[in-house]
Residue frames as qw, qx, qy, qz and C-alpha x, y, z in Angstrom:
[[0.043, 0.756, 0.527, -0.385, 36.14, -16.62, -19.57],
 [0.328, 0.561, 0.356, 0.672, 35.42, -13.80, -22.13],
 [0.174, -0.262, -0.181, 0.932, 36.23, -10.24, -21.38],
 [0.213, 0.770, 0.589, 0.119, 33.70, -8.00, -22.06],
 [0.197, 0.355, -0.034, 0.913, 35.13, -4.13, -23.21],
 [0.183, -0.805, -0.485, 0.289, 33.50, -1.63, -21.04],
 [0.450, 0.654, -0.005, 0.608, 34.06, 1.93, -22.12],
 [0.480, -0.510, -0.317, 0.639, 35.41, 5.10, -20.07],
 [0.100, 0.906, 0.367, 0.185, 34.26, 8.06, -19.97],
 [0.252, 0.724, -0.174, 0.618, 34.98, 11.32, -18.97],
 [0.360, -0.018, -0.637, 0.681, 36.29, 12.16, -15.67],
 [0.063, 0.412, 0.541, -0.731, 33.43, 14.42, -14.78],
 [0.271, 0.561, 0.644, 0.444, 30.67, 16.71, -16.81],
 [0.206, -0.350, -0.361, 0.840, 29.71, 19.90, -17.35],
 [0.429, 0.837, 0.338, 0.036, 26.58, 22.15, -19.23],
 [0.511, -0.060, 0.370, 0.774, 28.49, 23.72, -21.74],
 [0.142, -0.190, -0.338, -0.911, 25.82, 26.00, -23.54],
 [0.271, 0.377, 0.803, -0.374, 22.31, 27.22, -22.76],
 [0.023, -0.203, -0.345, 0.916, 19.47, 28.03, -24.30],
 [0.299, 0.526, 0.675, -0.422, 15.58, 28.98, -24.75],
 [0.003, -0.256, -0.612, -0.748, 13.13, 29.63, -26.94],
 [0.149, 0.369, 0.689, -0.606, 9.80, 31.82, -25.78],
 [0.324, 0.533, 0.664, 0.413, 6.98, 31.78, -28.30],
 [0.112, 0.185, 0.245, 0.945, 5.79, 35.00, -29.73],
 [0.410, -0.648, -0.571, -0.293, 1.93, 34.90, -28.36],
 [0.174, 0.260, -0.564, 0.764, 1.87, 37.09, -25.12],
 [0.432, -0.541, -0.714, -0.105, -0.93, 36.73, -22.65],
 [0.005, 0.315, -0.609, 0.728, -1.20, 39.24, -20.15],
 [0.168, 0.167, 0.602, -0.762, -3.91, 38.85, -16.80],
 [0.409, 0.358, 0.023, -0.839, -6.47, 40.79, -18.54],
 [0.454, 0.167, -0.681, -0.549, -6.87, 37.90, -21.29],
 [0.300, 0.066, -0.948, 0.087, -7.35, 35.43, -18.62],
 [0.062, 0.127, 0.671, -0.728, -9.72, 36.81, -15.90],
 [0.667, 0.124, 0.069, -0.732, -13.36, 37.41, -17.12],
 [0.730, 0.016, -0.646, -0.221, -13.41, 33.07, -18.20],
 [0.580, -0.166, -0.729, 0.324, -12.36, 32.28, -14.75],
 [0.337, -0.866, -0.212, -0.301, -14.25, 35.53, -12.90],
 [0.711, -0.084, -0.088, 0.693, -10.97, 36.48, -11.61],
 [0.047, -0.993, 0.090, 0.067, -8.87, 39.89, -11.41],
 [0.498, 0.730, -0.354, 0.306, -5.33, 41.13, -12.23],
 [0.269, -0.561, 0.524, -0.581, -4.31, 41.88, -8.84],
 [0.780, -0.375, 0.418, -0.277, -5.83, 38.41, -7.60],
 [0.923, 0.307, -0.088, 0.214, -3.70, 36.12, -10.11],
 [0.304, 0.641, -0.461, 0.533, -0.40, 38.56, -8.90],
 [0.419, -0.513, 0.504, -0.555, -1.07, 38.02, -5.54],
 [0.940, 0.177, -0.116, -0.267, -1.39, 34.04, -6.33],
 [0.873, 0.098, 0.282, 0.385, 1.14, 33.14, -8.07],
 [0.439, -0.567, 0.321, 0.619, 3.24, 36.08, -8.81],
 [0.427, 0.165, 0.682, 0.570, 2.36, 35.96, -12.47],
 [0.137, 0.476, 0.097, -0.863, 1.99, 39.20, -14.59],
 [0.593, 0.500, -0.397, -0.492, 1.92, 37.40, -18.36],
 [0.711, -0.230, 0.647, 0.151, 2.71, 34.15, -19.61],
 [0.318, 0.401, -0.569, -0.643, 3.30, 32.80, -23.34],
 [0.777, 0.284, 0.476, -0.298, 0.93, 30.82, -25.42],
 [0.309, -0.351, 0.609, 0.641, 2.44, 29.36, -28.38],
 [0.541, 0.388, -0.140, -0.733, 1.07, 30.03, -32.04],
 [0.944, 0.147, 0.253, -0.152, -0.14, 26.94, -34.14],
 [0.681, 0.659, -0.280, 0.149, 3.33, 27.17, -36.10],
 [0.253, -0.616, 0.658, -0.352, 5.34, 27.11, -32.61],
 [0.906, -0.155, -0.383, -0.097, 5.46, 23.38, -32.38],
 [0.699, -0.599, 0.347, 0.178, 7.36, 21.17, -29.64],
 [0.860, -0.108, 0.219, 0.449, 9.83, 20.52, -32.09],
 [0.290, 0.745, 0.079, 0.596, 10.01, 24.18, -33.60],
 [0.177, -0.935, 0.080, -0.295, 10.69, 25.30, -30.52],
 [0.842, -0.439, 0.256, 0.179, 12.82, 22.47, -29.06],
 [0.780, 0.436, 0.172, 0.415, 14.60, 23.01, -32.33],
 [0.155, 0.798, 0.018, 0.582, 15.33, 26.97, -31.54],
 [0.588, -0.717, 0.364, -0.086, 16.41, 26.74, -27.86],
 [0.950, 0.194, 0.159, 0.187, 18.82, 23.83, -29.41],
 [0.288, 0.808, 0.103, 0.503, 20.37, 26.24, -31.81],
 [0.143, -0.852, 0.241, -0.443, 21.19, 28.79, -29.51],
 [0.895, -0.402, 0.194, 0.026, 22.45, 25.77, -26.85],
 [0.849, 0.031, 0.149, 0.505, 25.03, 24.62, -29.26],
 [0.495, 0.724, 0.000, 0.480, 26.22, 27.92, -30.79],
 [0.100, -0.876, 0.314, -0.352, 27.09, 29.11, -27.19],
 [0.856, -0.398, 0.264, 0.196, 29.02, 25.64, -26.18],
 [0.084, -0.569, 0.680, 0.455, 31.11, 25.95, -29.61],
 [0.457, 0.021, 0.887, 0.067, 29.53, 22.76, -30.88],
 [0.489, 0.065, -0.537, -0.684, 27.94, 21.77, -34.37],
 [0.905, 0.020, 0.106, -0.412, 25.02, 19.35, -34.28],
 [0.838, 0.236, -0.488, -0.066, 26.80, 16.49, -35.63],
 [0.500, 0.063, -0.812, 0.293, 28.76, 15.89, -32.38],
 [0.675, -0.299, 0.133, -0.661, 25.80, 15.61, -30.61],
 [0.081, 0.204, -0.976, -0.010, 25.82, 11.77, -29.24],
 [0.199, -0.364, -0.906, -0.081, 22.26, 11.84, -27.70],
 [0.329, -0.394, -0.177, -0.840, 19.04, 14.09, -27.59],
 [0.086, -0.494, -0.799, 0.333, 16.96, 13.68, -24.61],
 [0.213, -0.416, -0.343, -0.815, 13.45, 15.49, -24.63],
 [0.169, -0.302, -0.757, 0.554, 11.65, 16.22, -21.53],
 [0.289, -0.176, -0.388, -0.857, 7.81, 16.74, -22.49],
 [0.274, 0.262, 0.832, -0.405, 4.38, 15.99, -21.41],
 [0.496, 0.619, 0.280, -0.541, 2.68, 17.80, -24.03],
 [0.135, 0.350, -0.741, -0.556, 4.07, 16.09, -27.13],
 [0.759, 0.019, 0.466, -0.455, 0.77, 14.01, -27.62],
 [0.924, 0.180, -0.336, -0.032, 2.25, 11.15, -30.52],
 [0.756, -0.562, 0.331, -0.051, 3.27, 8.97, -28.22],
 [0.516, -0.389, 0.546, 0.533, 5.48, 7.39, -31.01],
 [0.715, 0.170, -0.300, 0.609, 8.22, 7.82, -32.57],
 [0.384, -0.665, -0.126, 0.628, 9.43, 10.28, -29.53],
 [0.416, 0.903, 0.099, -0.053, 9.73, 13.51, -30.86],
 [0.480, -0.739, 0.343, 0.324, 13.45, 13.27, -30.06],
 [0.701, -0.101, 0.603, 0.366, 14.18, 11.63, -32.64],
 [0.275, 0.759, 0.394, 0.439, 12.97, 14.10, -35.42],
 [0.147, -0.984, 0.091, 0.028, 14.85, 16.94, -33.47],
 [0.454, -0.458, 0.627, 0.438, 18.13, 15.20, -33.70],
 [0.705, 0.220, 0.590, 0.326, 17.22, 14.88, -37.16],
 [0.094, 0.954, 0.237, 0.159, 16.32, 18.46, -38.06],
 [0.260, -0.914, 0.190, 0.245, 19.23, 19.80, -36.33],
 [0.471, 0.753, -0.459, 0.038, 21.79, 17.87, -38.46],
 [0.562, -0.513, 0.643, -0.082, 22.72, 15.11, -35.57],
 [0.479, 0.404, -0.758, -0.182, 24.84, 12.46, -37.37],
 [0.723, -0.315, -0.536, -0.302, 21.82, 9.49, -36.36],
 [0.138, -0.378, 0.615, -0.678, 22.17, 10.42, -32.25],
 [0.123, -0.466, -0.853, 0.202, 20.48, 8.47, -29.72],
 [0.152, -0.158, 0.172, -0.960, 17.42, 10.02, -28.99],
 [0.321, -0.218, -0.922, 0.007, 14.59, 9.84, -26.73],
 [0.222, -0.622, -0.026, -0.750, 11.75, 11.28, -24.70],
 [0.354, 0.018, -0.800, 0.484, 11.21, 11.44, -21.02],
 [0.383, -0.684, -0.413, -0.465, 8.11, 12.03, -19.03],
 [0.573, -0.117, -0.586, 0.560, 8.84, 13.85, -15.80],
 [0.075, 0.935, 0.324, 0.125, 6.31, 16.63, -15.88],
 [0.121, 0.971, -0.097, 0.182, 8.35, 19.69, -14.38],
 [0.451, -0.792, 0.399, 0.101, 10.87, 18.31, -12.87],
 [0.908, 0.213, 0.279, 0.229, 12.23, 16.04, -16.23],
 [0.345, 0.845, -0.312, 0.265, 15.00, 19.18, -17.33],
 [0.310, -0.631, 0.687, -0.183, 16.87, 18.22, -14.12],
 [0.905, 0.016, 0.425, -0.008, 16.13, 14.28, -14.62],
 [0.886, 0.426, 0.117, 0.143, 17.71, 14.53, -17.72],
 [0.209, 0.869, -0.285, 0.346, 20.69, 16.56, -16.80],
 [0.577, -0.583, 0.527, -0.225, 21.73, 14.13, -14.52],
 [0.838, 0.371, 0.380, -0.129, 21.08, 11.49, -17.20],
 [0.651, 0.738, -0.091, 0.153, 23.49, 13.12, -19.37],
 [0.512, -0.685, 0.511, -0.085, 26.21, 13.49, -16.55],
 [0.832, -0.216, 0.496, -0.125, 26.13, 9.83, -16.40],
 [0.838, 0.493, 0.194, 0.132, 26.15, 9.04, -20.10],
 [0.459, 0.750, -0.348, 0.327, 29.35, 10.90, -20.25],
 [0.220, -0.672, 0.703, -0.081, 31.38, 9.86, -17.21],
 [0.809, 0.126, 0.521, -0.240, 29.88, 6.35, -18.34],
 [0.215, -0.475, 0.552, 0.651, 31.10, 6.71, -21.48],
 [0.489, 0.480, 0.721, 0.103, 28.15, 6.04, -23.31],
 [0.255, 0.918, 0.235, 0.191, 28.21, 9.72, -24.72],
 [0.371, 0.156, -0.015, 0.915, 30.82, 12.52, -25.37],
 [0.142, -0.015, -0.120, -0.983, 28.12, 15.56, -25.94],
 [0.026, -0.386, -0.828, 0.406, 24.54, 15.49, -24.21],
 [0.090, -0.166, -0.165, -0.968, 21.69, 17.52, -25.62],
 [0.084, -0.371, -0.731, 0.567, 19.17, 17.94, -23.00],
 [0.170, -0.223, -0.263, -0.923, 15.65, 19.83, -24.04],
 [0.058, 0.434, 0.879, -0.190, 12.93, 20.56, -22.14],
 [0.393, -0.123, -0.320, -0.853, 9.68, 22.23, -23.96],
 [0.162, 0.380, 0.729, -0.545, 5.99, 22.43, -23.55],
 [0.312, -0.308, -0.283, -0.853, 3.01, 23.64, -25.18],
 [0.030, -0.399, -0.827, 0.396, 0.53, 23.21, -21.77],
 [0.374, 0.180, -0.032, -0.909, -1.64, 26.04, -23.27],
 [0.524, 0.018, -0.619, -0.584, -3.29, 22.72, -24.88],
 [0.396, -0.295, -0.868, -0.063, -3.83, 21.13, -21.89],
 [0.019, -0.130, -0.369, 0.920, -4.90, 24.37, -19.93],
 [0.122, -0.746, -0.649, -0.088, -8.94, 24.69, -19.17],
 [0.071, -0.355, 0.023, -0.932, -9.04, 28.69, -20.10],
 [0.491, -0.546, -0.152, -0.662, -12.42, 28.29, -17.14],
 [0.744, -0.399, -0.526, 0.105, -10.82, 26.58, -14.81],
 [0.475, -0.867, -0.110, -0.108, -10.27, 28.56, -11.77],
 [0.686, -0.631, 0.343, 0.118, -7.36, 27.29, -10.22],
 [0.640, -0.342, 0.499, 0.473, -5.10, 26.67, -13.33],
 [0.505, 0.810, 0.244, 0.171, -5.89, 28.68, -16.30],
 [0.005, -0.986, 0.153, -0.061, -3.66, 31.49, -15.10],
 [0.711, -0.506, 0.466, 0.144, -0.70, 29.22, -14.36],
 [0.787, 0.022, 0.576, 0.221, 0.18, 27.22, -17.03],
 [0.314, 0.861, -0.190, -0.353, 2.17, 27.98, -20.28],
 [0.889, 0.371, 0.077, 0.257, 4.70, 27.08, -23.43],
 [0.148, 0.892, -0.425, 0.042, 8.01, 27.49, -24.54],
 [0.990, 0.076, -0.105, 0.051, 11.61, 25.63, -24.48],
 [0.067, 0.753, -0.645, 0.111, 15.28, 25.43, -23.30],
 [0.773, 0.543, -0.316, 0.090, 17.90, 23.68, -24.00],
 [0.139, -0.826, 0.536, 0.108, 21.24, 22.98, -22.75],
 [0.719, 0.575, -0.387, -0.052, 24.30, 21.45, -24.06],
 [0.661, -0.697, 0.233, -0.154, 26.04, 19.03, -21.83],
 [0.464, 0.813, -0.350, 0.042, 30.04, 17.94, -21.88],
 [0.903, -0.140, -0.383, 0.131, 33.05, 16.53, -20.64],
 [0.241, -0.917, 0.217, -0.231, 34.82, 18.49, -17.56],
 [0.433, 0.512, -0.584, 0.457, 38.01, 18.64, -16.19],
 [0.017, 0.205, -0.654, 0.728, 36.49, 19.29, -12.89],
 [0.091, -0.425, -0.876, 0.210, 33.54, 18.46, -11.31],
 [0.003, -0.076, -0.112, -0.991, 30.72, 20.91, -12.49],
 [0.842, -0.286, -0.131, -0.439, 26.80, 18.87, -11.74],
 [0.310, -0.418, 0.625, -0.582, 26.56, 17.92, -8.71],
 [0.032, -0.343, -0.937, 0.053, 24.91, 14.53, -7.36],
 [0.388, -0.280, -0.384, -0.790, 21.48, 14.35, -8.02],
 [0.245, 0.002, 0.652, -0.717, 18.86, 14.53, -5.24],
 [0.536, 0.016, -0.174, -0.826, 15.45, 13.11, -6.70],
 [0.003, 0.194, 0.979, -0.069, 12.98, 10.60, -6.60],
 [0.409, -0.299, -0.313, -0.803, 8.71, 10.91, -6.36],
 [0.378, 0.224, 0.701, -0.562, 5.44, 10.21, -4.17],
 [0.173, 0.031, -0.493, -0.852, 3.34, 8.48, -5.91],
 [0.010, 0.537, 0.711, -0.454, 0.64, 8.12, -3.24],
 [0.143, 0.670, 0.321, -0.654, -0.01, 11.73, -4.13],
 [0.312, 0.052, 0.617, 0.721, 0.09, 11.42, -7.93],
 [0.075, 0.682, 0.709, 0.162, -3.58, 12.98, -8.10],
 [0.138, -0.637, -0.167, 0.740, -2.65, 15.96, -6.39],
 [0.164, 0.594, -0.392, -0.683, -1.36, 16.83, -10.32],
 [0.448, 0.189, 0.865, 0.126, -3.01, 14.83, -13.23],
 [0.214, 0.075, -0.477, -0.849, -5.32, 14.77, -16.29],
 [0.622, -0.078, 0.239, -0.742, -8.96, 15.03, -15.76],
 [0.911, -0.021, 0.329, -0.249, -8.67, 11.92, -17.68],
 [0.508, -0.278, 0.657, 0.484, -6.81, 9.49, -20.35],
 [0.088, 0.366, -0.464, -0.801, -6.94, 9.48, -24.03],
 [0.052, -0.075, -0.930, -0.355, -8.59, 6.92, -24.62],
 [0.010, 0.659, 0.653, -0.373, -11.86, 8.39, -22.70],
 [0.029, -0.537, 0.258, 0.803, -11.19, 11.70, -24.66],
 [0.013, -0.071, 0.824, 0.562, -11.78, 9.76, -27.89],
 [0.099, -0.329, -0.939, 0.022, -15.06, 8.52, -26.46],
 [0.090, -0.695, -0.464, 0.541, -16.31, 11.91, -25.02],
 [0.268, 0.832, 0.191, 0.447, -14.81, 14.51, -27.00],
 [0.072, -0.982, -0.139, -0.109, -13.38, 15.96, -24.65],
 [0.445, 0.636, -0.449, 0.443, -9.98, 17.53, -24.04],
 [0.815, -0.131, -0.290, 0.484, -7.73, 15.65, -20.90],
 [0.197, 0.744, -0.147, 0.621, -6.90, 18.84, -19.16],
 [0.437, 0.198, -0.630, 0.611, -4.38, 19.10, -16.84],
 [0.499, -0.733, -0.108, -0.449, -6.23, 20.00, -12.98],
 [0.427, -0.081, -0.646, 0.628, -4.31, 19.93, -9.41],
 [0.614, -0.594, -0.520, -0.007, -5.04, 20.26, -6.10],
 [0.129, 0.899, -0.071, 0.412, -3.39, 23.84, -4.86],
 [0.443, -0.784, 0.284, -0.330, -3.23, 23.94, -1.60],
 [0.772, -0.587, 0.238, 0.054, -1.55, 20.83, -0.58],
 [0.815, 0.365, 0.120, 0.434, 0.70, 20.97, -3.64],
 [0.326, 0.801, -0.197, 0.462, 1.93, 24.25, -2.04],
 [0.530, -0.754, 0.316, -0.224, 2.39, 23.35, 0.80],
 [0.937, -0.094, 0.259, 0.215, 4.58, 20.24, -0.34],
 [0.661, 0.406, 0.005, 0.631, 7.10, 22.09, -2.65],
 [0.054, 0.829, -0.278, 0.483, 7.40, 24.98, -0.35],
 [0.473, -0.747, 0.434, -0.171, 8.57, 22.77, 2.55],
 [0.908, -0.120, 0.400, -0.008, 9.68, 19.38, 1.74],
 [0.745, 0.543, -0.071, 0.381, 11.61, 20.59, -1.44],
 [0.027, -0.791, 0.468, -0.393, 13.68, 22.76, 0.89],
 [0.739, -0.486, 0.466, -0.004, 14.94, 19.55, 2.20],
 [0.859, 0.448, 0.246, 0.027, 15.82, 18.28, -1.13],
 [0.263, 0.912, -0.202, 0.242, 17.54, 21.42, -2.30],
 [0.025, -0.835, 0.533, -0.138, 19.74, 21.25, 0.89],
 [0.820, -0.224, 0.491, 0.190, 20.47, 17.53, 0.68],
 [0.683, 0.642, 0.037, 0.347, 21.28, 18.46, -3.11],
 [0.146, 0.907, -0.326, 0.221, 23.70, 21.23, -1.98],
 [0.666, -0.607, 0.433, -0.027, 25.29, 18.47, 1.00],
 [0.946, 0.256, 0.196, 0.039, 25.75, 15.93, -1.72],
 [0.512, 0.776, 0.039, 0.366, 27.78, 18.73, -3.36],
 [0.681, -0.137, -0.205, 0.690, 29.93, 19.41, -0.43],
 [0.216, 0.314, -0.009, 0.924, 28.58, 23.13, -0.42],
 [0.107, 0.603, 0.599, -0.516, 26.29, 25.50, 1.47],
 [0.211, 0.921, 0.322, 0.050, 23.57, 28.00, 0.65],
 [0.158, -0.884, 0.155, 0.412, 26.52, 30.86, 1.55],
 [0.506, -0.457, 0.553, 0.479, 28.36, 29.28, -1.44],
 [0.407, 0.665, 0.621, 0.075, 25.78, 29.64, -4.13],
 [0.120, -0.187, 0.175, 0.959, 25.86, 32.55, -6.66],
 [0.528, -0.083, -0.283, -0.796, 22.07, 31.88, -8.27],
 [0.340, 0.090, 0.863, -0.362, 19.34, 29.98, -7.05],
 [0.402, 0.109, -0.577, -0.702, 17.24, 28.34, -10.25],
 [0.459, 0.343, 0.761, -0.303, 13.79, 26.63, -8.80],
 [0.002, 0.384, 0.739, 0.554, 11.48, 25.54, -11.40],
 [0.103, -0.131, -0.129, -0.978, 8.81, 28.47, -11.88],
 [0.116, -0.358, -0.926, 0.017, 6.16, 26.96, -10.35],
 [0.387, -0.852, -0.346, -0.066, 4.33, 29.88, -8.50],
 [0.340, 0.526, -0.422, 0.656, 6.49, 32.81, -6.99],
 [0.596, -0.664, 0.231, -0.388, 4.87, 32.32, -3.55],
 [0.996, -0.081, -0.039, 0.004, 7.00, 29.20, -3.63],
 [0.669, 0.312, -0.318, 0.594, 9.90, 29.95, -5.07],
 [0.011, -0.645, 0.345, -0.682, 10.03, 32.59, -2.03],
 [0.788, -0.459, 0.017, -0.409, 8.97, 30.12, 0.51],
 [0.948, 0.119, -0.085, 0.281, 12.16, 28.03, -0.67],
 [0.440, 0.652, -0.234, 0.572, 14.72, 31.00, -0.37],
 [0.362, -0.666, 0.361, -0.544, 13.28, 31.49, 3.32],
 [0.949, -0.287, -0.028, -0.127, 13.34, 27.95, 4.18],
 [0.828, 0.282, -0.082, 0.477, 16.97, 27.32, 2.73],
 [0.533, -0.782, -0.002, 0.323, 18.01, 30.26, 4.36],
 [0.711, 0.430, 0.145, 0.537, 19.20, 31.36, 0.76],
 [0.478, -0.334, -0.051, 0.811, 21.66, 34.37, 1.06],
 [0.275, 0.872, 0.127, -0.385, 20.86, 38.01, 0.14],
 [0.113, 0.663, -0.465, -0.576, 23.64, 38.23, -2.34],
 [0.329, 0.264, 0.890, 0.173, 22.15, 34.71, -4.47],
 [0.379, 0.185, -0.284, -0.861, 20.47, 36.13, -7.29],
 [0.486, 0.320, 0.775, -0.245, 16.77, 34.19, -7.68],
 [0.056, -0.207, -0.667, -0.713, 15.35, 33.20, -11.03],
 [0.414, 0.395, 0.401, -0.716, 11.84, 35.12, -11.07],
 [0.141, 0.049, -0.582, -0.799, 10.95, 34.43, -14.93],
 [0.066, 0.525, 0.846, 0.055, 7.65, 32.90, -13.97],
 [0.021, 0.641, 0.191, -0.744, 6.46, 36.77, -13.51],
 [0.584, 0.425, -0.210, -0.659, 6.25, 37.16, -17.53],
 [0.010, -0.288, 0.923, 0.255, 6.90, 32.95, -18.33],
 [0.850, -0.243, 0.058, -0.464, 3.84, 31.53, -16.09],
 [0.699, -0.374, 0.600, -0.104, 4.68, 27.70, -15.62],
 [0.525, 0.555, -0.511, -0.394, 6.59, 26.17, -18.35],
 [0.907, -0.325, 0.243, -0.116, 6.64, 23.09, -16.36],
 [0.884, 0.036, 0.170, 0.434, 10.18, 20.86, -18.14],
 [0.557, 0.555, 0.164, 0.596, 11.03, 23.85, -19.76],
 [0.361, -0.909, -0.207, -0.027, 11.49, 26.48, -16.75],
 [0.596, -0.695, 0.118, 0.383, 14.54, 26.26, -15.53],
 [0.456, 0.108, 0.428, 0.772, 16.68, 26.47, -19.09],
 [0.124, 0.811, 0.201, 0.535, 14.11, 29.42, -19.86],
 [0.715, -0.665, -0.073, 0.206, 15.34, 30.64, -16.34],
 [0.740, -0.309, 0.225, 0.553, 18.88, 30.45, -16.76],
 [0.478, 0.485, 0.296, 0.670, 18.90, 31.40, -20.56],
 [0.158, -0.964, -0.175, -0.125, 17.20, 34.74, -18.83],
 [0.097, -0.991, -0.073, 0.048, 19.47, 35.15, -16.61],
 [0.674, 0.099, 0.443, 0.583, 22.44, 34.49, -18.83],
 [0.415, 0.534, 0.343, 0.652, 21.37, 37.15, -20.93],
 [0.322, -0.927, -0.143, -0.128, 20.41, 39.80, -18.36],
 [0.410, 0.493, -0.548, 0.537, 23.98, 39.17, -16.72],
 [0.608, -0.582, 0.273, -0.466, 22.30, 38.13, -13.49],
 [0.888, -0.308, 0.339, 0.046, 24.26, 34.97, -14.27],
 [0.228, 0.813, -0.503, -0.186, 27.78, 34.87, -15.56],
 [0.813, 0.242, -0.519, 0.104, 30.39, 31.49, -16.61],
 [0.414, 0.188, -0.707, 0.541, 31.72, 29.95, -13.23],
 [0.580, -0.287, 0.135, -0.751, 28.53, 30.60, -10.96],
 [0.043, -0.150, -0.987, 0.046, 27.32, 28.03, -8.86],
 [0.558, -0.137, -0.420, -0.702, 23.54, 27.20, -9.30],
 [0.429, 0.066, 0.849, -0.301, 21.08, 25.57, -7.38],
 [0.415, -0.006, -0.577, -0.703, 18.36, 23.47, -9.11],
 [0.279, 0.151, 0.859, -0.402, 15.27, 22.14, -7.60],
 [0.463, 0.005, -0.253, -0.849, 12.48, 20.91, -9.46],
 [0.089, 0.094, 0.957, -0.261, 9.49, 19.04, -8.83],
 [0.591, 0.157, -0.236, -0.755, 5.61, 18.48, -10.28],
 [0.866, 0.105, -0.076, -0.483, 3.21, 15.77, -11.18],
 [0.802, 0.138, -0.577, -0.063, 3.74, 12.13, -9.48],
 [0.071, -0.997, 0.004, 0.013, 4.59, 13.70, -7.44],
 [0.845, 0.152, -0.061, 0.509, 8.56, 13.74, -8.72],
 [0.193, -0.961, 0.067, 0.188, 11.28, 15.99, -7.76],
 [0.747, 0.323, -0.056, 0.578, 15.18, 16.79, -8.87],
 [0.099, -0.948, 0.251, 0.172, 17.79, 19.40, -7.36],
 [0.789, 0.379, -0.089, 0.475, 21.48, 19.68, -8.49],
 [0.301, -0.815, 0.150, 0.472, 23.93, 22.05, -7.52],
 [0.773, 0.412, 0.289, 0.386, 25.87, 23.10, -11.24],
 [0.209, -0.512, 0.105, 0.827, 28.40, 25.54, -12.48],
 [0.484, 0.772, 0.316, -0.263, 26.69, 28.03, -15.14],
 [0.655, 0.611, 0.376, 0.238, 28.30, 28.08, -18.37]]
C-alpha cells in the first residue's frame, strides 16, 4: 500500500496584523433624506447612523482591498511575498471571473499565492478567518491574508426607503499566522436559507441585461431585526462556550455593523459586561457588510479602545441568511 505524505501544520493560529481602508467620499444624512423623504434625526434613531462612505470611481475593490492589505502586513512584520493565500470576501466585485483575489495577490507582490473569492455577504470576514485558521494548523498555509471590501454604494437604490441610508464601501484586512497558543477560537456558523429573501437582489444579471436595470440590493427590516438581535445572541454565546470563556472574560465586543439598534440588542441579550468596549463604527461607516468588522477593529486599534492581547468577540451575519462568531485575541 502507498503512503500518502500529509503535511503539518501549525499548532494553533493567530491574526497577526490588521487593517482598513475607508474611501475618501463622505456622506452625511442630509445627502440622503430628501430621495427617500426622510430626516436626519429619523435615520439616527433607525439605525444609529450619522454618515457613511461612498467610494470614488478610482476607489476600486481592489484599490482598496489593496490599501487595507498594506497596512495588514506592515503591522504583522510581514512582506507580501510570504503571503501563502489571499482570500477575498465580496459581493460587490461584479466580474465573476478571474476572482479579484487573484489580481490583489498580484499587485501586492505575493510570490503566485493561492487566491480566491468568497461570497458570504456580511458575515464572509469571519468565514474566512476561520478558513485561514484551518489552512494553517492544516498545513496547507504558513501566512493567511484575509480581505473583506465592498463598494454596496453600487448596489444601493439612493430612493429606496428602507436601505439607501444603510448601506456603504470600504475594506479591511487582516493578516493571519502561526501561534504558539491558541488565539481564534472555534467557529460558530452556518445559514437559513428558507429566509434567503429576507436579504437579496431585486433581481439577477442576466434580467438586468434585458431591462436595464440595476439589481439592487432590498431586505425585509423588520424580521431581519428581529433575527440578528435575538438568535445571533445565541451564536455569539455558543461561540464564546466553544472557546471555554464567558462574556465577563471578553475585553471588546466586535459585531458586524449592521444597525446600532442591534448591535445594542446583542450586548443586552449576551449580558455583555460594562467594562467590554463595543465597536460602534457603523455611526460614521454605515454597513460595510464583509468589510465591517476589520474596519471595526482597525478603528479601534487605532483609537486604543483595543490593545495586543485583548480578547474579542465576533459575530457576524447577513444575506442567506448566514452567520459566523469567533472569540480571537487582538493583535
Amino acid at each position: 500500500m502507498v503512503t500518502i505524505s500529509a503535511p503539518r501544520g501549525a499548532d494553533h493560529a493567530r491574526i497577526l496584523g490588521v487593517g482598513g481602508y475607508r474611501p475618501s467620499r463622505v456622506i452625511p444624512n442630509a445627502e440622503i433624506v430628501d430621495a427617500i423623504d426622510s430626516s436626519d434625526e429619523w435615520i439616527r434613531t433607525r439605525s444609529g447612523i450619522v454618515e457613511r462612505r461612498w467610494a470614488t470611481p478610482e476607489e476600486t475593490v481592489q484599490m482598496m482591498s489593496v490599501a487595507a492589505a498594506r497596512k495588514a502586513l506592515e503591522r504583522a512584520g510581514l512582506e507580501a511575498r510570504q503571503i501563502d493565500c489571499v482570500i477575498v470576501a465580496t459581493v460587490s466585485h461584479f466580474i465573476q471571473t478571474p476572482s479579484v483575489a487573484t489580481t490583489i495577490a498580484s499587485e501586492l507582490g505575493t510570490e503566485n499565492a493561492a487566491a480566491f473569492d468568497i461570497s458570504a455577504a456580511c458575515a464572509g470576514f469571519c468565514h474566512g478567518i476561520s478558513m485561514a485558521a484551518d489552512f494553517i494548523r492544516g498545513g496547507s498555509a504558513r501566512h493567511v491574508l484575509v480581505i473583506g471590501v465592498e463598494r454596496l454604494s453600487d448596489l444601493t437604490d439612493v430612493t429606496d426607503r428602507g436601505t439607501a441610508f444603510i448601506f456603504a464601501d470600504g475594506a479591511g484586512a487582516a493578516v493571519v499566522g502561526p501561534s504558539d497558543t491558541p488565539a481564534i477560537g472555534p467557529v460558530v456558523w452556518g445559514s437559513e436559507g428558507d429566509r434567503a429573501d429576507l436579504i437579496t437582489q431585486k433581481a439577477d444579471w442576466r434580467d438586468a441585461l434585458e431591462s436595464g436595470e440595476t439589481p439592487y440590493l432590498t431586505m425585509n427590516g423588520n424580521p431581519v431585526f428581529r433575527w440578528a438581535s435575538f438568535a445571533m445572541a445565541k451564536i455569539g454565546q455558543e461561540a464564546l462556550d466553544r472557546a471555554g470563556i464567558t462574556a465577563d472574560d471578553l475585553d471588546c465586543f466586535v459585531p458586524h455593523q449592521a444597525n446600532m439598534r442591534i448591535i445594542d440588542a446583542l450586548a443586552r441579550s449576551m449580558k455583555i459586561p460594562d467594562h467590554v468596549t463595543i465597536a460602534r463604527d457603523i455611526a460614521e461607516m454605515g454597513n460595510t457588510s464583509a468589510a465591517s468588522i476589520p474596519l471595526a477593529l482597525d478603528r479601534m486599534i487605532d483609537e486604543g479602545q483595543a490593545k495586543s492581547g485583548d480578547v474579542a468577540l465576533f459575530i457576524a451575519f447577513g444575506a442567506g441568511l448566514v452567520y459566523a462568531a469567533q472569540v480571537v485575541v487582538v493583535p
